[in-house]
mmCIF file of the N, C-alpha and C atoms, coordinates in Angstrom:
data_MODEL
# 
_entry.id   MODEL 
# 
loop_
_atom_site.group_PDB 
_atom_site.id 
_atom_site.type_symbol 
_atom_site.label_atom_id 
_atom_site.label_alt_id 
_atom_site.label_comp_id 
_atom_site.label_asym_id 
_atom_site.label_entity_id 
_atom_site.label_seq_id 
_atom_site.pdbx_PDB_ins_code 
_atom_site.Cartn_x 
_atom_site.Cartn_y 
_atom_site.Cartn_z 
_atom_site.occupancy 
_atom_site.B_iso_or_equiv 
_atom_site.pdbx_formal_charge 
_atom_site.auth_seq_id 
_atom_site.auth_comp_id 
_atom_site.auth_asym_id 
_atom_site.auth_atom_id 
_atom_site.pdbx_PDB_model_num 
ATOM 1   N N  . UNK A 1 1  ? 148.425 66.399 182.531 1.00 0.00 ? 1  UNK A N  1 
ATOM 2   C CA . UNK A 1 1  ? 149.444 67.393 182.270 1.00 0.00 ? 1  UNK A CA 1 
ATOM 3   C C  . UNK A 1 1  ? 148.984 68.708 182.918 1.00 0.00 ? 1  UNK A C  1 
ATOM 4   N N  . UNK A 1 2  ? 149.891 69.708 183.803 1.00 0.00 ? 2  UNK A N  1 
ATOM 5   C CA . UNK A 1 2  ? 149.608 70.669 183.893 1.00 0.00 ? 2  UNK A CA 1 
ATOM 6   C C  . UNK A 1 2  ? 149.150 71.804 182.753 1.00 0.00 ? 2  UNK A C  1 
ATOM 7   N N  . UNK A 1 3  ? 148.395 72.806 183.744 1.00 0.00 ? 3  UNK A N  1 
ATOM 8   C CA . UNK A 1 3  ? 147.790 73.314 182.759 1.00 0.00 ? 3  UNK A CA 1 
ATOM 9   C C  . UNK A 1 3  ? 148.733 74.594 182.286 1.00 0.00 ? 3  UNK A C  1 
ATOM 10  N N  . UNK A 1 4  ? 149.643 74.889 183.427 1.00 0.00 ? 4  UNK A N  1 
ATOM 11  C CA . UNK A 1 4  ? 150.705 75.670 182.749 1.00 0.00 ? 4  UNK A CA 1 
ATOM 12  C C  . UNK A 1 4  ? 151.769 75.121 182.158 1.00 0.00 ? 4  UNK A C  1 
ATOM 13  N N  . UNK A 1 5  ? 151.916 74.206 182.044 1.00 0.00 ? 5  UNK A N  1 
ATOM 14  C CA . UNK A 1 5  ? 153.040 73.261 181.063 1.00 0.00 ? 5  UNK A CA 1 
ATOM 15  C C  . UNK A 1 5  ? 152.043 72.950 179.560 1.00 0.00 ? 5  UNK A C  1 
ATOM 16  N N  . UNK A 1 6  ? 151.153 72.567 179.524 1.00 0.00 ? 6  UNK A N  1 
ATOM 17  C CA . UNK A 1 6  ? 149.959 72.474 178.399 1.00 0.00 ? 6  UNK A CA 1 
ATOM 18  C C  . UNK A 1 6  ? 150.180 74.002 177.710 1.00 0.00 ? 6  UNK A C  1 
ATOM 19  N N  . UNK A 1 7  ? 150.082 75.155 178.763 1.00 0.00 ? 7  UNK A N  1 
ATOM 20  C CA . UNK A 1 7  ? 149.750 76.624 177.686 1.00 0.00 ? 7  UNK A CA 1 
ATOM 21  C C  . UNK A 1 7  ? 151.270 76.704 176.821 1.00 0.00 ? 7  UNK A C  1 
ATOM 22  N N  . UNK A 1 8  ? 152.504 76.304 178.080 1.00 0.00 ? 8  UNK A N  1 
ATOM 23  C CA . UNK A 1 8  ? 154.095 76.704 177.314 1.00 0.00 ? 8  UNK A CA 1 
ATOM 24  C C  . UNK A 1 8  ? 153.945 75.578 175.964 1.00 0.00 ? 8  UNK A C  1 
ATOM 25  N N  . UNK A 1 9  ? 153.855 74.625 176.367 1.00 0.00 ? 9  UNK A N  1 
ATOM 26  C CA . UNK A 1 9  ? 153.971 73.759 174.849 1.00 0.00 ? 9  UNK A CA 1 
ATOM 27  C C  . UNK A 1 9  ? 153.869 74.382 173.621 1.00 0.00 ? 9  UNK A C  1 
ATOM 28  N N  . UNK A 1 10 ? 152.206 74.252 174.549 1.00 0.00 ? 10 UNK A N  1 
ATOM 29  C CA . UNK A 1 10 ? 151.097 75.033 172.427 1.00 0.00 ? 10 UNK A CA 1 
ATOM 30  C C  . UNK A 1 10 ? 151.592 76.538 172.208 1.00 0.00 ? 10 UNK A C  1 
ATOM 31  N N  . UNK A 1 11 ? 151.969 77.422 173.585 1.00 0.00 ? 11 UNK A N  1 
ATOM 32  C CA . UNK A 1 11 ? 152.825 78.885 172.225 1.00 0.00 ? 11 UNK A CA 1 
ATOM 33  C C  . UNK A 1 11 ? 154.008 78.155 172.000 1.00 0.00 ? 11 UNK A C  1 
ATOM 34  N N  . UNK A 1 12 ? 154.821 77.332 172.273 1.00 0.00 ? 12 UNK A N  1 
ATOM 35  C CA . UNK A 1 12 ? 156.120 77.127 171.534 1.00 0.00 ? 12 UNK A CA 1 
ATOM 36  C C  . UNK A 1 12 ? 155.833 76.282 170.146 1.00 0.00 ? 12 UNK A C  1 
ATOM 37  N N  . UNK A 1 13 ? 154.464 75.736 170.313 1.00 0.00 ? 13 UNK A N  1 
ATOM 38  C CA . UNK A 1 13 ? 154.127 75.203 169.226 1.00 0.00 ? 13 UNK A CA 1 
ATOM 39  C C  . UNK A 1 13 ? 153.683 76.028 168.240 1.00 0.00 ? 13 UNK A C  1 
ATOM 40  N N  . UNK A 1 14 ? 152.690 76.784 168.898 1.00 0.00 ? 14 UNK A N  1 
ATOM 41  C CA . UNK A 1 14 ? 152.165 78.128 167.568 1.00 0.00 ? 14 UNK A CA 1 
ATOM 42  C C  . UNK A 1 14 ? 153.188 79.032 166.835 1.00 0.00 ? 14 UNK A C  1 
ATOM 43  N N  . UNK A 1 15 ? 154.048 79.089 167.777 1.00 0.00 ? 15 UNK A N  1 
ATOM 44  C CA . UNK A 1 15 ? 155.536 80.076 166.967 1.00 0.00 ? 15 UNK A CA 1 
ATOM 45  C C  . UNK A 1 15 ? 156.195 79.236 165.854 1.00 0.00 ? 15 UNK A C  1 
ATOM 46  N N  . UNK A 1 16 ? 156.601 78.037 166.671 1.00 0.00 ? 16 UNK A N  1 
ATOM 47  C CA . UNK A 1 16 ? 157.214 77.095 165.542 1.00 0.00 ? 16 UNK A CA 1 
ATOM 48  C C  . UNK A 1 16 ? 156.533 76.658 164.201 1.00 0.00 ? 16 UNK A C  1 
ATOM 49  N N  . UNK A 1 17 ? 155.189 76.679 164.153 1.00 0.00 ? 17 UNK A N  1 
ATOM 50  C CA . UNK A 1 17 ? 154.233 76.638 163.392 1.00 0.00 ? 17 UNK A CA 1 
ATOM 51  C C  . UNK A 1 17 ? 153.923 78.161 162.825 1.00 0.00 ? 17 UNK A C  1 
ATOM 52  N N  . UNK A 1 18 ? 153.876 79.033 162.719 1.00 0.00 ? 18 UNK A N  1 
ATOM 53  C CA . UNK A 1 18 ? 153.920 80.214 162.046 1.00 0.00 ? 18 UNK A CA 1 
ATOM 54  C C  . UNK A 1 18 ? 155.430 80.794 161.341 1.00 0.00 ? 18 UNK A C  1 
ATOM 55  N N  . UNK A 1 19 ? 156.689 80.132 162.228 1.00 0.00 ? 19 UNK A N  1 
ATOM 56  C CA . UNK A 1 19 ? 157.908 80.525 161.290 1.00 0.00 ? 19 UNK A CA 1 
ATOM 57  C C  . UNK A 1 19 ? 157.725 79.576 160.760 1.00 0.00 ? 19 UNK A C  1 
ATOM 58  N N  . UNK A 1 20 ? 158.001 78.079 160.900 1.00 0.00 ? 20 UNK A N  1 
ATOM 59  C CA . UNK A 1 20 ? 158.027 77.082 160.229 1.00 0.00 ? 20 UNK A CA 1 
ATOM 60  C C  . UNK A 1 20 ? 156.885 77.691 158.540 1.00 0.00 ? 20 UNK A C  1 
ATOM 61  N N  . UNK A 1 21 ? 155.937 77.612 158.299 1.00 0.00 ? 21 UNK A N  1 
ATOM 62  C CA . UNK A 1 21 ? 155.072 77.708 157.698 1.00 0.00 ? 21 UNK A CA 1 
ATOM 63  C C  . UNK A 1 21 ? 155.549 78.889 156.963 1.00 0.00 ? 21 UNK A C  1 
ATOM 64  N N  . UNK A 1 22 ? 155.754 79.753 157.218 1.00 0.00 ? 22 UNK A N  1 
ATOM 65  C CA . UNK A 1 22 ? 155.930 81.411 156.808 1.00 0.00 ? 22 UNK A CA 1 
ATOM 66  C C  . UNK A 1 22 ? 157.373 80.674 155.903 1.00 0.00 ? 22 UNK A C  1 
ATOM 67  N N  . UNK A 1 23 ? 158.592 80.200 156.445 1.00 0.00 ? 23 UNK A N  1 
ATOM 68  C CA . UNK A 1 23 ? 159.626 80.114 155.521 1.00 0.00 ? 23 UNK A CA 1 
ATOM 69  C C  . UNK A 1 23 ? 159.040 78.778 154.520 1.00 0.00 ? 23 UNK A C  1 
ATOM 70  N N  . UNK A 1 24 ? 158.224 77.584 154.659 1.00 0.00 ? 24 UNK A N  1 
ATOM 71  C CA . UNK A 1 24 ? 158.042 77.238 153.553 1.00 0.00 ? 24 UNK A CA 1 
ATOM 72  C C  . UNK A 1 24 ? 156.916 78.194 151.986 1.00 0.00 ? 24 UNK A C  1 
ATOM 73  N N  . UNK A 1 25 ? 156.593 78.372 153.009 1.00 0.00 ? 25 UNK A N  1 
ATOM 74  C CA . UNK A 1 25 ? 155.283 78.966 151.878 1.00 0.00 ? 25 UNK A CA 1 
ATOM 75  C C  . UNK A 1 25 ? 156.317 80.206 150.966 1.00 0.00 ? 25 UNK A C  1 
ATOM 76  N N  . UNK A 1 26 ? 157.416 80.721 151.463 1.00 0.00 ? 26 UNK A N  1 
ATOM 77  C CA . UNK A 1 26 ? 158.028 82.051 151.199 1.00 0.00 ? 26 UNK A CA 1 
ATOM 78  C C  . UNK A 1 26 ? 158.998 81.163 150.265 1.00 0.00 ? 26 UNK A C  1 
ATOM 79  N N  . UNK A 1 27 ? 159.633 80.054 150.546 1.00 0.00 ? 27 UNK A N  1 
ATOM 80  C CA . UNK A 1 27 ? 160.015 79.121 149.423 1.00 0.00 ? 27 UNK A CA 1 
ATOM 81  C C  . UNK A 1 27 ? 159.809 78.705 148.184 1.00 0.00 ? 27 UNK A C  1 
ATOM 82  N N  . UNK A 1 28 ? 158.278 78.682 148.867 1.00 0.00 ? 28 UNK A N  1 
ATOM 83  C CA . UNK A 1 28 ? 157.781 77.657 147.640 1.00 0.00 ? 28 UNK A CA 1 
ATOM 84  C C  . UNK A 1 28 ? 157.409 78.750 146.497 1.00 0.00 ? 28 UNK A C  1 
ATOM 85  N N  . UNK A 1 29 ? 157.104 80.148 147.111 1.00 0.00 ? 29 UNK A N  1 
ATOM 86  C CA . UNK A 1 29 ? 156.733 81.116 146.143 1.00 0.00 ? 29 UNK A CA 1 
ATOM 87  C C  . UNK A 1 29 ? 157.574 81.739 145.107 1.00 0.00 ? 29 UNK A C  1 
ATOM 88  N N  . UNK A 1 30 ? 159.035 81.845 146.114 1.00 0.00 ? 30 UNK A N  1 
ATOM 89  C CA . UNK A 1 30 ? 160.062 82.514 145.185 1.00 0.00 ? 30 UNK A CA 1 
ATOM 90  C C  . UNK A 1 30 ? 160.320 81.194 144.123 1.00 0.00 ? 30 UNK A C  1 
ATOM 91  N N  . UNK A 1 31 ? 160.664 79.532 144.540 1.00 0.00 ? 31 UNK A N  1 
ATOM 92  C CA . UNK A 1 31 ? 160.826 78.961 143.561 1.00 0.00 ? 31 UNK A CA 1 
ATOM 93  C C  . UNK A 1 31 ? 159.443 78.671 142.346 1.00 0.00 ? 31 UNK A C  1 
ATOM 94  N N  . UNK A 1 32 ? 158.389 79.060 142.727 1.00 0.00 ? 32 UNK A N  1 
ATOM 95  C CA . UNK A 1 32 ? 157.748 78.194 141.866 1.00 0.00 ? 32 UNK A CA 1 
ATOM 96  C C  . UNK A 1 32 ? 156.685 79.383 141.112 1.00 0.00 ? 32 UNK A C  1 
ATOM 97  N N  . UNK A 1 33 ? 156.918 80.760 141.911 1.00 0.00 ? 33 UNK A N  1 
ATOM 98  C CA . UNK A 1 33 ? 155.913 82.164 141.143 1.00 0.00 ? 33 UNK A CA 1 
ATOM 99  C C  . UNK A 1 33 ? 156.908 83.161 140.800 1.00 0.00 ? 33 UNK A C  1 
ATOM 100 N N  . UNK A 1 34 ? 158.172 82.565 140.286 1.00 0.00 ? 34 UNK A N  1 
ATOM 101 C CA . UNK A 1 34 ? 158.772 83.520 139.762 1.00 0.00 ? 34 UNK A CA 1 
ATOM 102 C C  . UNK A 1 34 ? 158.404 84.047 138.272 1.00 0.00 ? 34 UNK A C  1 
ATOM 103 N N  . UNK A 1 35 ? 157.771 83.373 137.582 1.00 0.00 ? 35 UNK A N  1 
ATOM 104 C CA . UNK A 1 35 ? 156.764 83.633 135.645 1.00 0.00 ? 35 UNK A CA 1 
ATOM 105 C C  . UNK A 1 35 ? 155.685 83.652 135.906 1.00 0.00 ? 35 UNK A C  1 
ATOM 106 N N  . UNK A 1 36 ? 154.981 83.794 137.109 1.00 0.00 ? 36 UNK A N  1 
ATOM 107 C CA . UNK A 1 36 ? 153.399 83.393 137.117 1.00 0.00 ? 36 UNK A CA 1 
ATOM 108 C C  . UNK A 1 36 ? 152.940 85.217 136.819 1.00 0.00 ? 36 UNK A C  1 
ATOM 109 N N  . UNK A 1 37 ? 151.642 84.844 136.877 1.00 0.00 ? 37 UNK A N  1 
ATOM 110 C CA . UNK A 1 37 ? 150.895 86.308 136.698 1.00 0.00 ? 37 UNK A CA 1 
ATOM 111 C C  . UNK A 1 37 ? 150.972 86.800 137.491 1.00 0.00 ? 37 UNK A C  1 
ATOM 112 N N  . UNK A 1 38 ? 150.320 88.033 137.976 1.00 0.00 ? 38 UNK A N  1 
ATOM 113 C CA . UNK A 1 38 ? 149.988 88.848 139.190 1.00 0.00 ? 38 UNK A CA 1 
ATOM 114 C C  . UNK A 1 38 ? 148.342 88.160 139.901 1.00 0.00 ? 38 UNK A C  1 
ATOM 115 N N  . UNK A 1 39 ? 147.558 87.315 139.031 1.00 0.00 ? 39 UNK A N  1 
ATOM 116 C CA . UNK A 1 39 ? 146.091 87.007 139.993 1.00 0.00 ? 39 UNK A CA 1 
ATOM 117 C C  . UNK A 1 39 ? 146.622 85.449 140.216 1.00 0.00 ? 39 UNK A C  1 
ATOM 118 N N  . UNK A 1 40 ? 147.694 84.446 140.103 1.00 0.00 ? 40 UNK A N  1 
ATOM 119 C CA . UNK A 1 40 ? 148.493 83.259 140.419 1.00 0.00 ? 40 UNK A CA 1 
ATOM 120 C C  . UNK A 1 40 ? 149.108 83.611 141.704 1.00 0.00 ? 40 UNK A C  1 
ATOM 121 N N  . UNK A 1 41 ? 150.095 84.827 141.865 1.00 0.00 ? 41 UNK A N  1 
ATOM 122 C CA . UNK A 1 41 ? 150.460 85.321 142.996 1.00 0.00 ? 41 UNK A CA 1 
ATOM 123 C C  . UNK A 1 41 ? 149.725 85.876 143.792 1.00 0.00 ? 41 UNK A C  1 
ATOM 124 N N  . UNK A 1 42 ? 147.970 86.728 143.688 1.00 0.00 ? 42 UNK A N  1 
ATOM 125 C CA . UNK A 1 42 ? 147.184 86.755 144.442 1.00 0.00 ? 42 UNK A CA 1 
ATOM 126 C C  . UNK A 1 42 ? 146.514 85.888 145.319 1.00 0.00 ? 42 UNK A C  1 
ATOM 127 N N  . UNK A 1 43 ? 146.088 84.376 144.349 1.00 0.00 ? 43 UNK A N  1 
ATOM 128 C CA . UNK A 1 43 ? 145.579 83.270 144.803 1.00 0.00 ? 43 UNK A CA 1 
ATOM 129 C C  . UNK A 1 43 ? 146.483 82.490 145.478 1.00 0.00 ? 43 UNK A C  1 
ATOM 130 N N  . UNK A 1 44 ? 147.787 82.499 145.260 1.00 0.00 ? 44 UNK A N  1 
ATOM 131 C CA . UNK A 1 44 ? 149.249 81.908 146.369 1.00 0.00 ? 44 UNK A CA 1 
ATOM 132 C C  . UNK A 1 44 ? 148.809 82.330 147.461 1.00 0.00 ? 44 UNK A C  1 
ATOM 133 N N  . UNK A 1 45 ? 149.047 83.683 147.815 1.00 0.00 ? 45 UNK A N  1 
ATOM 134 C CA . UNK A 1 45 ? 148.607 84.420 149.015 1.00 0.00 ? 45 UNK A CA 1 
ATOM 135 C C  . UNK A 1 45 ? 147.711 84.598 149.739 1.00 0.00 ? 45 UNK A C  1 
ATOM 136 N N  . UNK A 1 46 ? 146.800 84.315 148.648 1.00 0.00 ? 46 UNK A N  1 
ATOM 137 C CA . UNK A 1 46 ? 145.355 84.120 149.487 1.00 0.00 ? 46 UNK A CA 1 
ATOM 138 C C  . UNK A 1 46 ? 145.570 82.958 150.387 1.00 0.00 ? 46 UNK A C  1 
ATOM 139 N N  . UNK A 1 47 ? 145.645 81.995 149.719 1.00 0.00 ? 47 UNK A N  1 
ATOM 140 C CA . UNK A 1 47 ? 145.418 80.868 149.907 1.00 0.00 ? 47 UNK A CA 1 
ATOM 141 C C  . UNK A 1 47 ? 146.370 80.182 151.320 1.00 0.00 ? 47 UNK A C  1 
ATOM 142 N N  . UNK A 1 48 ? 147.932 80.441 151.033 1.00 0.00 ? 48 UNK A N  1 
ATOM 143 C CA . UNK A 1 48 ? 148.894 80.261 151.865 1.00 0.00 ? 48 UNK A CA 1 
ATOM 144 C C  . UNK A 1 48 ? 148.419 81.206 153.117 1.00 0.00 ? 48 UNK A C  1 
ATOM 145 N N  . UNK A 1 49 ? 148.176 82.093 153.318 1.00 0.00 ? 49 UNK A N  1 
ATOM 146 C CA . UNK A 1 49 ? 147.517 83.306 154.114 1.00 0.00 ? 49 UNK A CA 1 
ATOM 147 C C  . UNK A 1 49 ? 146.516 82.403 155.221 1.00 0.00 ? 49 UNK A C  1 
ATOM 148 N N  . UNK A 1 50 ? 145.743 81.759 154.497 1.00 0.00 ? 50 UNK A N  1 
ATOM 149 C CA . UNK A 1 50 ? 144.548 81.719 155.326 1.00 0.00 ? 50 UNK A CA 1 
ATOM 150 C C  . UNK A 1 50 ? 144.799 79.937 155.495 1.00 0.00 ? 50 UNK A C  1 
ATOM 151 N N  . UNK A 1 51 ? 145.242 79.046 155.202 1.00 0.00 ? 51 UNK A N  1 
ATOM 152 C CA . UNK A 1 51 ? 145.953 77.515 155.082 1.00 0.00 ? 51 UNK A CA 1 
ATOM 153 C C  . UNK A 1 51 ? 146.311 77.275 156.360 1.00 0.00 ? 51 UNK A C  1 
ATOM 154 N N  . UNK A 1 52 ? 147.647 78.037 157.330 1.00 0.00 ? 52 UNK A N  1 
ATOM 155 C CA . UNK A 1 52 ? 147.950 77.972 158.753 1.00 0.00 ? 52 UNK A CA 1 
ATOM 156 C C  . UNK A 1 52 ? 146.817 77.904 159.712 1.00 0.00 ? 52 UNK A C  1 
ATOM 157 N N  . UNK A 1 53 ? 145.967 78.472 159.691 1.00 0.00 ? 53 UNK A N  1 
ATOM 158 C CA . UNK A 1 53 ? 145.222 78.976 160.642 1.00 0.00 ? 53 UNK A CA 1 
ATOM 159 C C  . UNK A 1 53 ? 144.244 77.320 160.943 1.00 0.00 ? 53 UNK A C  1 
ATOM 160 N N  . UNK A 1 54 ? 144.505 76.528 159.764 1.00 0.00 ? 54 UNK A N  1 
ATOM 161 C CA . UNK A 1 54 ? 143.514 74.820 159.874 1.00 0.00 ? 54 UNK A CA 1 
ATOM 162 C C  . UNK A 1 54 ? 145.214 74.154 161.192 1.00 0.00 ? 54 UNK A C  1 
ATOM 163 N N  . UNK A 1 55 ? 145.907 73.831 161.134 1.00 0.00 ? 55 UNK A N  1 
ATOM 164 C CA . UNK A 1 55 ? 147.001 73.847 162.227 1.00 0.00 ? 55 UNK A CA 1 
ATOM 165 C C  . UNK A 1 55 ? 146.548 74.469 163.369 1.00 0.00 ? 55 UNK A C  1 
ATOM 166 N N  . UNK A 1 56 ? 147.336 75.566 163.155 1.00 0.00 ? 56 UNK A N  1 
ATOM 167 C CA . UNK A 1 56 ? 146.574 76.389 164.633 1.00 0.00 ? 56 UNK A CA 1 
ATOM 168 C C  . UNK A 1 56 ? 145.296 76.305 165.201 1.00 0.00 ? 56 UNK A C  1 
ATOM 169 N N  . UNK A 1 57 ? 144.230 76.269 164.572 1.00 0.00 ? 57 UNK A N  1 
ATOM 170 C CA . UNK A 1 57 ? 143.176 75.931 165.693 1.00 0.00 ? 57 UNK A CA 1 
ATOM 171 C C  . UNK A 1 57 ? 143.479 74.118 165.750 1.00 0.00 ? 57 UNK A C  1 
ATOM 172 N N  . UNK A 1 58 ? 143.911 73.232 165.515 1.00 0.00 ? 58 UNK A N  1 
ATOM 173 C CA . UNK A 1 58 ? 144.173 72.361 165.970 1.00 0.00 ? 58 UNK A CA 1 
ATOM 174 C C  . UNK A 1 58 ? 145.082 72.493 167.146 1.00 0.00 ? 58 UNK A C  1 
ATOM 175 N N  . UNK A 1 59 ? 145.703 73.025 167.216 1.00 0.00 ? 59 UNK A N  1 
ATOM 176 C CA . UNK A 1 59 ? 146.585 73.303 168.966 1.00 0.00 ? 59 UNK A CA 1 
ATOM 177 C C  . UNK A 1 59 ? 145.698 73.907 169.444 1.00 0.00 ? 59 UNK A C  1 
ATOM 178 N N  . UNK A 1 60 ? 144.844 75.285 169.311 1.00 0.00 ? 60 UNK A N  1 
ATOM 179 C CA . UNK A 1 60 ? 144.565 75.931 169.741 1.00 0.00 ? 60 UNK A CA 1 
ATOM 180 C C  . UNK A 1 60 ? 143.437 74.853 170.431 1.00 0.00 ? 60 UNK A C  1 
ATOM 181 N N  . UNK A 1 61 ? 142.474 74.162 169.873 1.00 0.00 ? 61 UNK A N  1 
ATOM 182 C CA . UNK A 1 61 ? 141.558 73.382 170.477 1.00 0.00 ? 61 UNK A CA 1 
ATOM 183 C C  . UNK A 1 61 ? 142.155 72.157 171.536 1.00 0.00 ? 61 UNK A C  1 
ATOM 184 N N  . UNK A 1 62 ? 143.225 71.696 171.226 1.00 0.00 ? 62 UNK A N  1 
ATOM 185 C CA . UNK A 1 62 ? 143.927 70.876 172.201 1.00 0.00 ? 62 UNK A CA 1 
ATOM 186 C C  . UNK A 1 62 ? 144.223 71.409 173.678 1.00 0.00 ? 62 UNK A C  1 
ATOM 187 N N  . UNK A 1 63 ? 144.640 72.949 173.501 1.00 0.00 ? 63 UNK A N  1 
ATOM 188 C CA . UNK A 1 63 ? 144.646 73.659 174.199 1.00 0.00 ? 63 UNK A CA 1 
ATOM 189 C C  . UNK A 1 63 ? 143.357 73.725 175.276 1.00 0.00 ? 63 UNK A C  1 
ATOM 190 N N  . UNK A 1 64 ? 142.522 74.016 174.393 1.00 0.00 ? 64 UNK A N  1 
ATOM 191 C CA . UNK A 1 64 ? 141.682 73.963 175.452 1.00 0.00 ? 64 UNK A CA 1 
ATOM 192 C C  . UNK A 1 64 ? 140.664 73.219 175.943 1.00 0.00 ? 64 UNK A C  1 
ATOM 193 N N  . UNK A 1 65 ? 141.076 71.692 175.655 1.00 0.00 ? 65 UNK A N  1 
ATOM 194 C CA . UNK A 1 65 ? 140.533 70.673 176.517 1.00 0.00 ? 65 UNK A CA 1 
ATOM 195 C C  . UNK A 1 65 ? 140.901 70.697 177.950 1.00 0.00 ? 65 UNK A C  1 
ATOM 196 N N  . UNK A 1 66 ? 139.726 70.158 178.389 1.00 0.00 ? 66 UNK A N  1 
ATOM 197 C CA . UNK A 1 66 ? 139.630 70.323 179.829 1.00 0.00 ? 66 UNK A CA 1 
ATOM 198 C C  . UNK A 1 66 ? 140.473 69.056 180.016 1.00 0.00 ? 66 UNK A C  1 
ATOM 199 N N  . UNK A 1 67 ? 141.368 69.303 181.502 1.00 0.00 ? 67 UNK A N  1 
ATOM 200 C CA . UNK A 1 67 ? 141.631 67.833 182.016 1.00 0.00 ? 67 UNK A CA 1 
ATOM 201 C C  . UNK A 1 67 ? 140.648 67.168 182.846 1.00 0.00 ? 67 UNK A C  1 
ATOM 202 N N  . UNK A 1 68 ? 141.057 65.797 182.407 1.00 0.00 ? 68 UNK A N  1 
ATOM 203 C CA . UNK A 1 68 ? 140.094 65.134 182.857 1.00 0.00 ? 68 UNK A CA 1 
ATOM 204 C C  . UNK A 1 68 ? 140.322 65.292 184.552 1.00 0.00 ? 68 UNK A C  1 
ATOM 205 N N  . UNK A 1 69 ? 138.820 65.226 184.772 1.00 0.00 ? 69 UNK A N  1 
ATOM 206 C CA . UNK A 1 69 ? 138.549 65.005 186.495 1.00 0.00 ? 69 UNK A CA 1 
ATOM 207 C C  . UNK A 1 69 ? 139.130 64.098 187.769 1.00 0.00 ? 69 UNK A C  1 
ATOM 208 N N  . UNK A 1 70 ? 140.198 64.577 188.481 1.00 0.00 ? 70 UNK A N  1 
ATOM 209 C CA . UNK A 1 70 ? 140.704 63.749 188.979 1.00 0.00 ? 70 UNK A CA 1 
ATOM 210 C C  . UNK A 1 70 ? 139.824 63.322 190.420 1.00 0.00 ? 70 UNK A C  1 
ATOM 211 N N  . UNK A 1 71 ? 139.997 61.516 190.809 1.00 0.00 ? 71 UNK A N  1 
ATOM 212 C CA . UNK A 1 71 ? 138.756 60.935 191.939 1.00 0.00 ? 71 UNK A CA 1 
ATOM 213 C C  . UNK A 1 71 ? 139.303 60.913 192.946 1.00 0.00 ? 71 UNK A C  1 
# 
């Protein structure tokens, strides 16, 4: 695969993967931390916050495999 067709993929992938992610997590909070405490809604956030980023470096490392050597 080219290597400029490889970079367009993974940002159309990283975007789709940061809205994608951003509207579930923003879902799941209004339905499910609407009675919770204030340190329940800290640990949501923490947690959802820093969760994407195991995804993303999975593209991100796909990204930057080398292609293999052509003979």
């Amino acid at each position: 695969m080219p290597v400029r067709l490889k970079k367009l993929i993974g940002t159309f992938l990283l975007v789709a993967l940061v809205i994608i992610y951003a509207l579930v997590a923003s879902i799941v909070a209004v339905a499910r931390l609407s009675e919770s405490s204030p340190w329940v809604h800290f640990l949501f956030f923490l947690l959802s916050g820093l969760l994407w980023v195991l995804p993303a470096m999975g593209i991100i490392k796909w990204l930057m495999l080398e292609p293999p050597a052509k003979r």
